[in-house]
C-alpha positions, 0 to 999 in steps of 0.5 A: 410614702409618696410617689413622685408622677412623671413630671419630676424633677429625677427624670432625665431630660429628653434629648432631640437630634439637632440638624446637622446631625440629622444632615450628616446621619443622612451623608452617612447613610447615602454614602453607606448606599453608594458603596453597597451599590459599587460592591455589589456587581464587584468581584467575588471571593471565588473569582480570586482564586484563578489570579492568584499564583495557586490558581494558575498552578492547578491549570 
């Protein structure tokens, strides 16, 4: 029996990113950056609580 090497025809063939996908892949990820940035000093879970009507209740 003989087995086929690497070079045959039943390999799939190898995909490249072209460049507008790699542009828009680095938009995504810079945009992802800018909001994990803007979140980051933003208000906490626990900060809500003293706004909502409960929270003005218990004081």
């Amino acid at each position: 029996m003989e087995v086929k090497g690497s070079t045959g025809s039943a390999a799939p063939a190898e995909r490249h990113a072209g460049w507008n996908e790699l542009f828009f892949d680095l938009v995504v990820v810079a945009g992802a950056g800018q909001l994990a940035h803007l979140l980051h000093g933003g208000p906490h879970l626990a900060d809500s609580s003293s706004t909502t009507r409960a929270g003005r209740m218990r004081r």
